[in-house]
C-alpha positions in Angstrom: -26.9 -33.0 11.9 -25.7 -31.4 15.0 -28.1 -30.5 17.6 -29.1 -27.6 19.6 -27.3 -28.5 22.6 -24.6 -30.2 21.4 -23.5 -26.8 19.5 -23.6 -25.1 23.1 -21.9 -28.0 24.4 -18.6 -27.6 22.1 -18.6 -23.9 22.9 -18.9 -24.4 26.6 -15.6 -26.8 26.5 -13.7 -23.6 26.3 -16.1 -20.9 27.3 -17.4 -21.7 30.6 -19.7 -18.4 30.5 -20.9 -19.5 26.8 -23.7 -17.0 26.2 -26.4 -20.1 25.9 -29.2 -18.0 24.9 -27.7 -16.2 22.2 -26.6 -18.8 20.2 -29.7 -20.6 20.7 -31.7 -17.5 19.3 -29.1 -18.1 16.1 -29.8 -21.5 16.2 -33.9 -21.1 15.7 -33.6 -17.8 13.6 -31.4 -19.6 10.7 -33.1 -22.8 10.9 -36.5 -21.2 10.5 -34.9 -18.3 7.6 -34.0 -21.2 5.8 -36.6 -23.7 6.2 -37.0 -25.7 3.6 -34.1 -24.7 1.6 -31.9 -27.6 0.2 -28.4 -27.8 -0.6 -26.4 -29.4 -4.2 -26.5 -33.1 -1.7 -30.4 -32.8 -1.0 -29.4 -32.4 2.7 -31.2 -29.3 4.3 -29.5 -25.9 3.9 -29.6 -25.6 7.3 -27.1 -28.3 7.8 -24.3 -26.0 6.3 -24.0 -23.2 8.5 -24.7 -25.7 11.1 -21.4 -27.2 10.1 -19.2 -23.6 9.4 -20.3 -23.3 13.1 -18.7 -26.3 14.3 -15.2 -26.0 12.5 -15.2 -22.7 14.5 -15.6 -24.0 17.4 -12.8 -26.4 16.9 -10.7 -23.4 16.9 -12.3 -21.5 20.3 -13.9 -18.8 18.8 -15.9 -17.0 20.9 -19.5 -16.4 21.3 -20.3 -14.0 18.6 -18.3 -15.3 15.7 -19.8 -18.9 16.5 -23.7 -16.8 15.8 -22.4 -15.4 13.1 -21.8 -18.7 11.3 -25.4 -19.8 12.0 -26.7 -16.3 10.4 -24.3 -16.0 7.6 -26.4 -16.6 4.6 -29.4 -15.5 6.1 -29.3 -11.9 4.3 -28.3 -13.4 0.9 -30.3 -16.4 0.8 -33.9 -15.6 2.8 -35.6 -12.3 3.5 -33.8 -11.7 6.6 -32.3 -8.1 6.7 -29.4 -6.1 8.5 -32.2 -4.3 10.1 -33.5 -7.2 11.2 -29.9 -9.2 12.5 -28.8 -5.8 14.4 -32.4 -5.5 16.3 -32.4 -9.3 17.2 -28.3 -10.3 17.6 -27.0 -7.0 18.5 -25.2 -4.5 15.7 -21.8 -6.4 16.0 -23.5 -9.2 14.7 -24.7 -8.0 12.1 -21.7 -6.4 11.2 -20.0 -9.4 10.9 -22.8 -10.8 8.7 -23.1 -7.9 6.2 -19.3 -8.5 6.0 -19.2 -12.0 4.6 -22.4 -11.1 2.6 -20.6 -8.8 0.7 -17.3 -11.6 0.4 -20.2 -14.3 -1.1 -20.7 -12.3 -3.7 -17.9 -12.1 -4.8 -15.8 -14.2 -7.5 -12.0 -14.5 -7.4 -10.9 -16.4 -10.1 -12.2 -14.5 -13.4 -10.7 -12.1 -15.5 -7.4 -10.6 -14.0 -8.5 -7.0 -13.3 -12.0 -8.0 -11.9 -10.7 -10.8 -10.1 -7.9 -7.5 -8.5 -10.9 -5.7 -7.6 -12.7 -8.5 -6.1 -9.7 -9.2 -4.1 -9.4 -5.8 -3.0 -13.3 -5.8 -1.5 -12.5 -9.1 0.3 -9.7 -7.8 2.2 -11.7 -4.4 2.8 -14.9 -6.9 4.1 -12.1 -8.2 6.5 -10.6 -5.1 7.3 -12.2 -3.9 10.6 -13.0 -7.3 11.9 -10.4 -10.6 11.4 -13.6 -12.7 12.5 -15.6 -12.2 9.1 -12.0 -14.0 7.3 -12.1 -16.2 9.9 -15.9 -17.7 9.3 -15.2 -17.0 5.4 -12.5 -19.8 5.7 -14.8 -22.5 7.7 -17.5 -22.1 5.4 -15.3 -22.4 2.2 -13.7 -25.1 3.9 -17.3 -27.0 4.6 -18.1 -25.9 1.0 -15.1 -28.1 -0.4 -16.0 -31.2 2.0 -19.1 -31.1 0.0 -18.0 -30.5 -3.6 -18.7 -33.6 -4.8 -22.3 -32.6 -5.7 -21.9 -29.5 -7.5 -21.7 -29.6 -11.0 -18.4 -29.9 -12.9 -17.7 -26.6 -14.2 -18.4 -25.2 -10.9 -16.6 -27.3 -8.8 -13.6 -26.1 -11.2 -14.2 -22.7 -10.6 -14.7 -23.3 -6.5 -11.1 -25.2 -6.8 -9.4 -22.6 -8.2 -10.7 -20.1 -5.9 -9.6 -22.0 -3.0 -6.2 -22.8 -4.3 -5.2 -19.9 -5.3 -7.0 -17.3 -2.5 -8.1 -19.1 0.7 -5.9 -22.0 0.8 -3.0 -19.3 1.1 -5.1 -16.8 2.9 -5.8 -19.9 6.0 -1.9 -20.2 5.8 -1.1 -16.6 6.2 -3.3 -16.5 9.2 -1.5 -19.5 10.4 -4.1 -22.1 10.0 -2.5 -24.8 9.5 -4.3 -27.7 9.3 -7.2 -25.9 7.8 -4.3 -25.0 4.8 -3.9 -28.4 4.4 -7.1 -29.5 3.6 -7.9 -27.0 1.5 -4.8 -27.6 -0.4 -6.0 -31.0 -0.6 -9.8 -30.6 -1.4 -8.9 -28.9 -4.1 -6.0 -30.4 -5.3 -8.2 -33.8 -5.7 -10.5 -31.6 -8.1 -7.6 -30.0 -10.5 -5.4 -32.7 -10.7 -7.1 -35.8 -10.1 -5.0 -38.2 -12.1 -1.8 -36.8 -9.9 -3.8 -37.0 -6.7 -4.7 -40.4 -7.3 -1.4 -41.7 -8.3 0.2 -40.2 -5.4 -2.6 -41.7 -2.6 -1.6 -44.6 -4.0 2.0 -45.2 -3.7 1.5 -43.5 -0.6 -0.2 -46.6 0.6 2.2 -49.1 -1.3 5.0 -47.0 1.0 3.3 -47.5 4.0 2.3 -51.0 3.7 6.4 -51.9 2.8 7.3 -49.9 5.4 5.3 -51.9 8.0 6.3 -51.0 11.4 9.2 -49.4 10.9 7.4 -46.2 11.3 5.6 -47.2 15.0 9.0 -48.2 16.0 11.1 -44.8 15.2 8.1 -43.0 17.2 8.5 -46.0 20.0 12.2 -44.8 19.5 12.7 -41.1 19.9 10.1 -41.5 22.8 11.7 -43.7 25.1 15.9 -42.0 24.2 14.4 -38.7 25.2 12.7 -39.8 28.2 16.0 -41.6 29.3 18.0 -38.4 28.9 15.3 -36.5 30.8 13.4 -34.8 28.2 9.8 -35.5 29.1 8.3 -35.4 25.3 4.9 -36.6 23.4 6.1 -37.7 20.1 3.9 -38.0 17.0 4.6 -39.3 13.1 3.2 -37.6 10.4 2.8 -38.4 6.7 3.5 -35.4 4.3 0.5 -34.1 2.8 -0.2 -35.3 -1.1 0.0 -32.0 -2.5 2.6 -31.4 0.0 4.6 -34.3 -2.2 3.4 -33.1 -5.6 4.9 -29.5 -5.5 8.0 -30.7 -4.2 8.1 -33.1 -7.1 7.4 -30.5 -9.8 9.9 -28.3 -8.2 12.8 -31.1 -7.8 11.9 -31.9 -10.9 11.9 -35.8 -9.4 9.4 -38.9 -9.3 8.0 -40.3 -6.4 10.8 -43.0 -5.6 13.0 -40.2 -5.6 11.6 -38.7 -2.3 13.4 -39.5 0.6 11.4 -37.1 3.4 7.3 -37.9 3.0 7.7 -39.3 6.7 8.3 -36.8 9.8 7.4 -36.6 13.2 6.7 -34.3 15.7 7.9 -33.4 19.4 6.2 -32.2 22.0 7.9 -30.7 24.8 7.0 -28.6 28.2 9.5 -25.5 27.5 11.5 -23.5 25.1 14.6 -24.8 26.9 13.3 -28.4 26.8 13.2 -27.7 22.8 17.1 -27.3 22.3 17.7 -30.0 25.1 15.6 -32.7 22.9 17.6 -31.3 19.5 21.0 -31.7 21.8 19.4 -35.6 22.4 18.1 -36.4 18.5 21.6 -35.2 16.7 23.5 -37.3 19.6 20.9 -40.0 18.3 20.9 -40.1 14.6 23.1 -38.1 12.3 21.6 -34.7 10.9 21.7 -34.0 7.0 23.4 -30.9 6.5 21.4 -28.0 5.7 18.2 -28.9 6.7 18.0 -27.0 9.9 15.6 -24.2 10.8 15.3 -22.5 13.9 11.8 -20.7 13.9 11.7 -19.6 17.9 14.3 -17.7 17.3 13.1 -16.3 14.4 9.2 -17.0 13.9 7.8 -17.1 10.3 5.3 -14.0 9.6 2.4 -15.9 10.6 3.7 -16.6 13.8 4.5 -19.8 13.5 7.3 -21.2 15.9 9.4 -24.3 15.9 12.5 -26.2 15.1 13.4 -28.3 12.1 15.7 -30.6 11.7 16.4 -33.9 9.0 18.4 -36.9 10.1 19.0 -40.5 8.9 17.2 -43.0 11.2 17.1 -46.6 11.0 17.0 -48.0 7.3 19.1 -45.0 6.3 15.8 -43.3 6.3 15.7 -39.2 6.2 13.6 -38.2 8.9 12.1 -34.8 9.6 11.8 -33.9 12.8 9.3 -31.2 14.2 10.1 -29.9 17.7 7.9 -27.2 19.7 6.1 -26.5 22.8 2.6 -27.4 23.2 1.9 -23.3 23.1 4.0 -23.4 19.4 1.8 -26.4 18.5 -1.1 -24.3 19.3 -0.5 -21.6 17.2 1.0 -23.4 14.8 -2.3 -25.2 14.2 -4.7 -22.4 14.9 -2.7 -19.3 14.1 -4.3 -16.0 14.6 -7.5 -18.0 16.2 -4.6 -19.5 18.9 -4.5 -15.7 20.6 -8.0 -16.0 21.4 -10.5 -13.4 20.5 -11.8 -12.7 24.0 -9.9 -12.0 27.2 -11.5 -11.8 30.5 -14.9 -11.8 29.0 -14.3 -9.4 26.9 -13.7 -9.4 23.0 -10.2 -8.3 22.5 -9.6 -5.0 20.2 -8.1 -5.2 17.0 -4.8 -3.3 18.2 -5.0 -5.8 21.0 -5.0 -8.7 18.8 -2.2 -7.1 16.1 -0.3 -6.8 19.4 0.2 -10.3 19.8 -0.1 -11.3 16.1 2.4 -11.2 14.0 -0.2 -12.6 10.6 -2.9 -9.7 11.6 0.4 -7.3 11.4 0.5 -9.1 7.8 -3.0 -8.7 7.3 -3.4 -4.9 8.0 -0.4 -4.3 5.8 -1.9 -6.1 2.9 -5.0 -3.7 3.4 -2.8 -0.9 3.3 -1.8 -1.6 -0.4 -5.4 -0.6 -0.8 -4.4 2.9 -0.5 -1.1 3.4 -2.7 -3.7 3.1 -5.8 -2.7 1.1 -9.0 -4.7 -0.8 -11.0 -6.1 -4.1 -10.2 -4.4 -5.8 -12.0 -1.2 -4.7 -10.0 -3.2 -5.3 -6.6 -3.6 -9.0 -7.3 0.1 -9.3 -8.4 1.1 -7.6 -5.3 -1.1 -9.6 -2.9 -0.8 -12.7 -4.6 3.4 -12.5 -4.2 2.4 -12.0 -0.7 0.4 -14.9 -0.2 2.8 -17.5 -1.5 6.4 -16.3 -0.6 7.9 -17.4 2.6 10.3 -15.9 4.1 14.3 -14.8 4.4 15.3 -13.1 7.8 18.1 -10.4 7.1 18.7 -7.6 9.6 19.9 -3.5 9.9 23.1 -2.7 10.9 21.3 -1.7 14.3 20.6 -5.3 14.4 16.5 -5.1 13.1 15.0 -7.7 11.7 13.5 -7.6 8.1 11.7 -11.0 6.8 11.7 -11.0 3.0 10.7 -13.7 0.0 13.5 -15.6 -1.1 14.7 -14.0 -3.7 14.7 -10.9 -2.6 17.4 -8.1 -3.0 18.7 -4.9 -1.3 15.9 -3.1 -2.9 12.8 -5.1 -1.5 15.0 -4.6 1.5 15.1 -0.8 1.7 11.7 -0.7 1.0 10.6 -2.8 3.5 13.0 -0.5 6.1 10.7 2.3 4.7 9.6 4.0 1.7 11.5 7.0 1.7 14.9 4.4 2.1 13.6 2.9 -0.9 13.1 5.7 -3.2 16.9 7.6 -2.5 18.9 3.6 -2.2 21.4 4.1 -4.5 23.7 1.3 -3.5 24.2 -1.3 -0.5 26.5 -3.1 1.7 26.0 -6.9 2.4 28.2 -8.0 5.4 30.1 -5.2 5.2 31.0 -5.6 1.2 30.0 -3.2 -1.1 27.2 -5.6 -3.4 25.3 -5.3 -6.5 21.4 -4.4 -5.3 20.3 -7.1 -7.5 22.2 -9.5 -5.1 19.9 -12.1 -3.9 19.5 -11.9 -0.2 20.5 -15.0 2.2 18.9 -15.2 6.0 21.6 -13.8 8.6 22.6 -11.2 6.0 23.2 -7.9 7.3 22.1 -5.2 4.7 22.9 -2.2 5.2 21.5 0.6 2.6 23.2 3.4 0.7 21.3 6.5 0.1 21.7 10.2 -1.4 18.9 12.7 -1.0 16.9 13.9 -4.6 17.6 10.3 -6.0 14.9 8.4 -7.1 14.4 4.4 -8.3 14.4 3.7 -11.9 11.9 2.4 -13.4 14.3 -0.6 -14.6 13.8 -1.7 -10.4 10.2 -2.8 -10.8 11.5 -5.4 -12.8 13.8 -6.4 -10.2 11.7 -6.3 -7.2 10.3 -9.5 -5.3 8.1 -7.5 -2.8 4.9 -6.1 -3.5 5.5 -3.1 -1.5 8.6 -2.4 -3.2 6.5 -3.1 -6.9 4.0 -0.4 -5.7 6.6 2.2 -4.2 8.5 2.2 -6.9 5.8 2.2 -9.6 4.2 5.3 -7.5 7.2 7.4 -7.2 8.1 6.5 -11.3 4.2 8.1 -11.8 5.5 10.9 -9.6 8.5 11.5 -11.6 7.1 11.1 -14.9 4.1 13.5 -13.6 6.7 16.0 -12.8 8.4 15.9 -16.0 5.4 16.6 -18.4 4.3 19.3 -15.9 7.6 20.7 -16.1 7.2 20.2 -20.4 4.0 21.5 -20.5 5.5 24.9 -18.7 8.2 25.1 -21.2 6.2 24.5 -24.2 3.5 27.4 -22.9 6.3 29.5 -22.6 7.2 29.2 -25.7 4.2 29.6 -27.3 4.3 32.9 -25.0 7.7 34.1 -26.6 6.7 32.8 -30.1 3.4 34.9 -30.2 5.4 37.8 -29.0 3.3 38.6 -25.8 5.0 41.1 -23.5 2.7 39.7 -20.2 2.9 35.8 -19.2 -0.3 33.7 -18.4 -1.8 32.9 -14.9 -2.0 28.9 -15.9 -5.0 28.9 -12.9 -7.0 31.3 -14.6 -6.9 29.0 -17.2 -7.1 26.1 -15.6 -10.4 27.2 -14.5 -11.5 28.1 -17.8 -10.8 25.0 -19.1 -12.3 22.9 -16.5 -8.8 21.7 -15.3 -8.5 21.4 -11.3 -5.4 23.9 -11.0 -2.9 25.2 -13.2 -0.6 22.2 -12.3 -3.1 19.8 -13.6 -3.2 22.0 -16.9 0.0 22.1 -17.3 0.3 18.3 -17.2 -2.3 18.1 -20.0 -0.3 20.6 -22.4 3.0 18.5 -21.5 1.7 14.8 -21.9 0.2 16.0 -25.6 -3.8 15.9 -24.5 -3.5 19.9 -24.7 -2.0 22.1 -27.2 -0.2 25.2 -25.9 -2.1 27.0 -28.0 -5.4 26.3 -26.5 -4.2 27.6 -23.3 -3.8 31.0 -24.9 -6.1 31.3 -26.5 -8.9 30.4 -23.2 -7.2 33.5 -22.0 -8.3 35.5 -25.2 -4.8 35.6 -26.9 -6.2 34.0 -30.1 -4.3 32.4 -32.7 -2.2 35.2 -34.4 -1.8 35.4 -38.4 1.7 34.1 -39.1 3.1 37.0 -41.0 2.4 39.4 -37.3 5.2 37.4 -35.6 8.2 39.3 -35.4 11.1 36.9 -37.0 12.9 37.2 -34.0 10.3 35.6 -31.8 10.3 32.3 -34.0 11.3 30.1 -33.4 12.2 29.1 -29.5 14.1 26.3 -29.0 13.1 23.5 -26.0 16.6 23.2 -24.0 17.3 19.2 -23.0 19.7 17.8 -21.5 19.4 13.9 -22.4 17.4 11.4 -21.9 16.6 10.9 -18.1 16.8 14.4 -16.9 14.1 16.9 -15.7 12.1 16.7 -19.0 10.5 13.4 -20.4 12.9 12.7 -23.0 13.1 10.1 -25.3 15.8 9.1 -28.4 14.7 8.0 -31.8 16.1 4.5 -31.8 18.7 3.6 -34.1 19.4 7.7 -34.9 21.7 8.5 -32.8 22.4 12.4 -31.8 25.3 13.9 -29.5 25.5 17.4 -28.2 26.3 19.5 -30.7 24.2 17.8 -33.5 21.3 19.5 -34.8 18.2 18.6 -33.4 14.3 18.5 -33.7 11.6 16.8 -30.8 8.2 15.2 -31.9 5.8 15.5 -29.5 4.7 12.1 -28.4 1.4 12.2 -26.7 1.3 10.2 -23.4 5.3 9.8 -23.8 6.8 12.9 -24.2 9.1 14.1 -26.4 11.0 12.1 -29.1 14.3 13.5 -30.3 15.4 13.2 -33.7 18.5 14.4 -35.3 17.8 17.0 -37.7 19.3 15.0 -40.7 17.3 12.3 -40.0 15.0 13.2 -43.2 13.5 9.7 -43.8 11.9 9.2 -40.8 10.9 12.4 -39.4 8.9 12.8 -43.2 6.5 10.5 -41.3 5.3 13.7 -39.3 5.5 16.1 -42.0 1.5 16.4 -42.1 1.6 17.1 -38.3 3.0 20.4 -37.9 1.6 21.3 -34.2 3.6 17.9 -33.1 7.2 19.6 -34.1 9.4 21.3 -31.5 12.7 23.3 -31.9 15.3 21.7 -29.7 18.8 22.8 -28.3 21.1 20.9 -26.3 21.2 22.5 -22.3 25.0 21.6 -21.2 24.9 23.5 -18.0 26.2 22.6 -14.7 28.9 20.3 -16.1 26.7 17.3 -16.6 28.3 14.3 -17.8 26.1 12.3 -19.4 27.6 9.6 -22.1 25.5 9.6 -25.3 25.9 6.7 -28.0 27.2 7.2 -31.0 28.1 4.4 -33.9 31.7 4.6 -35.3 33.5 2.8 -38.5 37.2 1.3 -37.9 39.5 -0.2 -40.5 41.6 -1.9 -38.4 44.4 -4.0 -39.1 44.9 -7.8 -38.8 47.1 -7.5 -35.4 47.6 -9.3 -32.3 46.2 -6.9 -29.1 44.5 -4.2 -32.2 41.6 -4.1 -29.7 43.3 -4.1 -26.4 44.8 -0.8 -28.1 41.7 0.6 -29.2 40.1 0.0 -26.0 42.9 1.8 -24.5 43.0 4.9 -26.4 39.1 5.5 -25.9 39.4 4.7 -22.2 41.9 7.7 -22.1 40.2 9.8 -23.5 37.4 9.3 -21.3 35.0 7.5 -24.1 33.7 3.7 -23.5 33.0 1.1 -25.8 29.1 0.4 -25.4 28.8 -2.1 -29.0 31.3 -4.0 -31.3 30.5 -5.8 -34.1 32.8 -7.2 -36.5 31.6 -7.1 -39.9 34.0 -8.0 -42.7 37.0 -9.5 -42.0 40.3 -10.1 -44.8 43.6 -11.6 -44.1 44.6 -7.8 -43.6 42.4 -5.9 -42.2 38.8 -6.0 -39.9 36.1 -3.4 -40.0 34.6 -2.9 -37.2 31.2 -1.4 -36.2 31.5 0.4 -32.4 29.1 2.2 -30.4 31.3 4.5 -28.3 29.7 6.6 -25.3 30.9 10.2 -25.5 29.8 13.5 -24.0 29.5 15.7 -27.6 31.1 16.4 -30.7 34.0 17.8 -29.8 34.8 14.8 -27.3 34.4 12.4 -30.4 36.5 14.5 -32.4 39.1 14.1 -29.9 38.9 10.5 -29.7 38.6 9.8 -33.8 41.8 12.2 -33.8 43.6 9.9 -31.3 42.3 6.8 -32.8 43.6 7.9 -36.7 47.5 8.5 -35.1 47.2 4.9 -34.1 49.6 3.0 -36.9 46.9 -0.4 -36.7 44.3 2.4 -37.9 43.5 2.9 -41.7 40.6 4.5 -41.1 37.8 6.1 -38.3 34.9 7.8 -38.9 31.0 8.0 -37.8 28.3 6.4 -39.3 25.8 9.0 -40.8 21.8 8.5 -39.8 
């Protein structure tokens, strides 16, 4: 176990004005709260924090975070108090131990909407303060060196937990070689058989490789120093879980990998990066396609470098690492790399997002927080986060915007800005008018189309690869829908106004208040989502339910005016009825969904509500403002047996401005077809129209619609 000194020691190697006497009062204070406490190995529990200590110190940290290891299980596992850590250590100090209190309590892999809310109070716990993330990470990381003696289901659990939150947490914060072994800790305990099979050809690779490996390094070395590139350069083995994903995703077997050796170079400067690139592809030939240039455009956790595969001796693919010893820094240390402390004093957290492109990611994240959703959609969002890398496409103004692959003009407007988002109705890609569903490509210039009062469809949250494109648009489809019931729930107490024959309106807050509701808006909501009836509202304003025969006839009944399925009202069609302005129609108020509208011949299924009475609404069709909506509507052809009978068919609708949604041939002679269309048309009279045309045609024997 470490000692005293030798913990001051470590610190002191990079923090000449270590502050000796505070970390020796955290040294004495856990070791004494713990005393006699043992861990799963029988080693003393004292030994744990101990060690959490000393992984932070292996990435600089300064003075307080390094206490903060020592003291943070001392509130959940001895008597010590908050009180007691902020009197002795200072209140920052304790504020960073409360912090990852609250985090061990917690359990990340359960049930999917308690594990969402657990993840939501980790990344509050972290939200103020990067450093209690930081420690969380060493002391999970210590945790999995020593998993070995935990019991079986447990250790399950523990894997899990790290594979799936802090492994990808460490590599969001641009840890990388903490990542790694996290990855690898756990991988050992949820796939052992895998693990093991692949440590072991890893070996029989190595030892038939013999010393080909020490001579590529030997290599590269001495060719870069005789074209002047002063380099340190460094092989490296490709991590076993590393190999294992790739497998799964190439769908391949081990002999099949031709890139589990690479090596890294070290060089002085940024210029001295491409110089040493210039040297290696005059050295060896590059495999197409395999080059990355991430100084000029850094990854989101700030990671910097080039990549580059090319086929060394053997016909051997090589990858090929090249960086600055800053970029090597940061690549292995991340947001620890910036330093927490500057001039003696600790750095601000706007200082530290300054410089940190993963604390940028991080504060983001936490922002989620605060668009709402359920849980479960949290941990979908954050989780898509966590494992995506990244595509680099820009604005017309030349902006960068890194993506997931995968991503399309939608995640990209919404990444520009919400507002973007929510009124994109189409895009340019390189200048060519594109799909939005088009899967972006890095170097693609995106520029987004928008038009003011348009909103997303609900269809988009399907299509979306970004969690904060998932969230906007599942927020402004709650907005919209919200409107519409409100909107419905006006009508409908209108209505009931005009049916009852009242000569004054309501005053919905009067109401509202009445009928414990916040404001009228909120009441109206109720009455148009189904939860209220319109009567109710009446009758909390002392209009009471009048007898039937005091109606005037004229009053009853008032008609709901629609105009189709996606306008300002939350309307739905029965499926498989179809109706078309003009029809006769009835609505069935659909509680939570709106209303349902059925044709009014539809006898068989609208007997189904014929005990509900209150559910019923009087409909009319509202054709103002020359709207063009198509509605569906199925059609019966006898057609004869012709060559290019279709083509004219298609024709004649097209003319008439109709379109063919739906054909379906069903019973065919040497003659004659019948066909079954679904034909998009704007009421009855355009159908009319098109039957008429469609009955002149001489191939035609006979048109009609299908009844309900």
């Amino acid at each position: 176990m470490m000692r005293q000194y030798e913990l001051v020691e470590r610190v002191a190697q990079y923090n000449p004005n270590v502050d000796e006497a505070l970390l020796n009062r955290a040294y004495v204070y856990s070791m004494k709260k713990h005393g006699d406490q043992k861990r799963a190995s029988g080693d003393p529990y004292f030994s744990h924090p101990l060690e959490v200590a000393g992984i932070l110190t292996r990435m600089r940290l300064d003075d307080a975070t390094i206490a903060t290891a020592l003291l943070h299980d001392t509130i959940e596992d001895t008597d010590a108090t908050r009180a007691e850590i902020d009197q002795l250590f200072g209140e920052e100090i304790g504020k960073l131990v409360e912090g990852l209190t609250k985090i061990g309590r917690l359990h990340l892999v359960s049930q999917e909407d308690k594990q969402g809310e657990n993840l939501r109070k980790l990344l509050l716990a972290v939200a103020d303060d990067v450093r209690v993330l930081l420690v969380k990470l060493a002391d999970r990381l210590h945790n999995m060196r020593t998993l070995y003696w935990v019991p079986p289901e447990k250790r399950q659990r523990i894997a899990e937990e790290t594979m799936d939150v802090y492994a990808p947490l460490a590599g969001k914060m641009g840890i990388h070689w903490m990542r790694e072994e996290l990855e690898h800790l756990a991988f050992t305990v949820l796939y052992p058989d895998d693990a093991a099979m692949i440590e072991r050809r890893l070996a029989e690779r190595r030892a038939a490789l013999g010393s080909l490996l020490a001579d590529i390094e030997a290599d590269l070395a001495e060719y870069l120093r005789a074209n002047n590139v002063q380099a340190t350069v460094s092989g490296r083995e490709k991590k076993p879980y590393s190999i294992y994903l790739k497998m799964k995703r190439k769908h391949i077997n081990f002999d099949n990998l031709s890139d589990i050796y690479g090596f890294r170079i070290i060089v002085a400067t940024i210029p001295d990066c491409y110089s040493a690139l210039g040297v290696i592809h005059t050295m060896w030939q590059s495999v197409p396609n395999r080059f990355k240039d991430y100084i000029s455009t850094p990854k989101q956790n700030d990671y910097r470098s080039i990549h580059t595969t090319v086929v060394g001796p053997r016909k051997q693919r090589v990858e090929l690492q090249i960086r600055t010893e800053e970029m090597h820094r940061v690549a292995e240390f991340g947001i620890a790399a910036h330093g927490f402390y500057k001039d003696g004093d600790v750095r601000t957290r706007h200082e530290l997002a300054h410089d940190s492109r993963a604390y940028a990611w991080l504060r983001h994240t936490i922002e989620l927080l605060s668009d709402g959703g359920s849980s479960a959609e949290f941990l979908e969002n954050t989780k898509l986060e966590l494992f995506q890398d990244r595509v680099f496409c820009f604005t017309p103004r030349g902006k960068l915007i890194a993506l997931p692959p995968g991503a399309t003009p939608i995640d990209f407007a919404y990444q520009v800005h919400t507002d973007v988002g929510n009124t994109c109705t189409g895009c340019k890609i390189n200048g060519h008018l594109r799909p939005l569903v088009t899967p972006l490509q890095s170097g693609d210039e995106v520029e987004i189309l928008c038009e003011a009062g348009a909103s997303p469809p609900s269809a988009w949250n399907a299509l979306a690869v970004t969690g904060k494109a998932r969230a906007a648009i599942r927020r402004a489809n709650r907005e919209a829908d919200r409107r519409k019931f409100v909107r419905l729930g006006n009508q409908l107490i209108d209505n009931e106004v005009s049916r009852r024959h009242l000569r004054e309106g309501v005053d919905l807050t009067v109401a509202a208040d009445r009928m414990n509701y916040a404001d009228g808006e909120a009441l109206a909501y109720a009455v148009g989502n189904g939860t209220v009836p319109a009567g109710d509202v009446l009758g909390a304003l002392g209009h009471p339910e009048p007898d039937e025969t005091a109606i005037p006839p004229e009053a009853s009944p008032v008609s709901v005016p629609i105009r189709g399925a996606g306008g300002d009202l939350p309307v739905h069609f029965a499926p498989k009825l179809y109706a078309i302005p003009g029809d006769k129609i009835v609505g069935i108020l659909d509680p939570g969904r709106g209303v349902t509208v059925y044709p009014a011949n539809a006898g068989d299924a609208l007997s189904a509500f014929a005990a509900e009475p209150q559910r019923w609404l009087d409909l009319s069709w509202d054709l103002s403002g020359g709207d063009e909506t198509l509605f569906p509507v199925p059609v019966k052809l006898v057609v004869a047996n012709e060559c290019g009978a279709l083509a004219e068919i298609a024709g004649t609708i097209a003319e008439e401005g109709g379109n063919i949604d739906e054909l379906t041939m069903t019973q065919k002679t040497p003659q004659f077809r019948e066909m079954n269309l679904h034909i998009e048309v704007r009421d009855r009279a355009h159908l009319a129209r098109i039957l008429d045309r469609l009955r002149g045609l001489p191939i035609i024997a006979e048109a009609g619609r299908i009844a309900n």
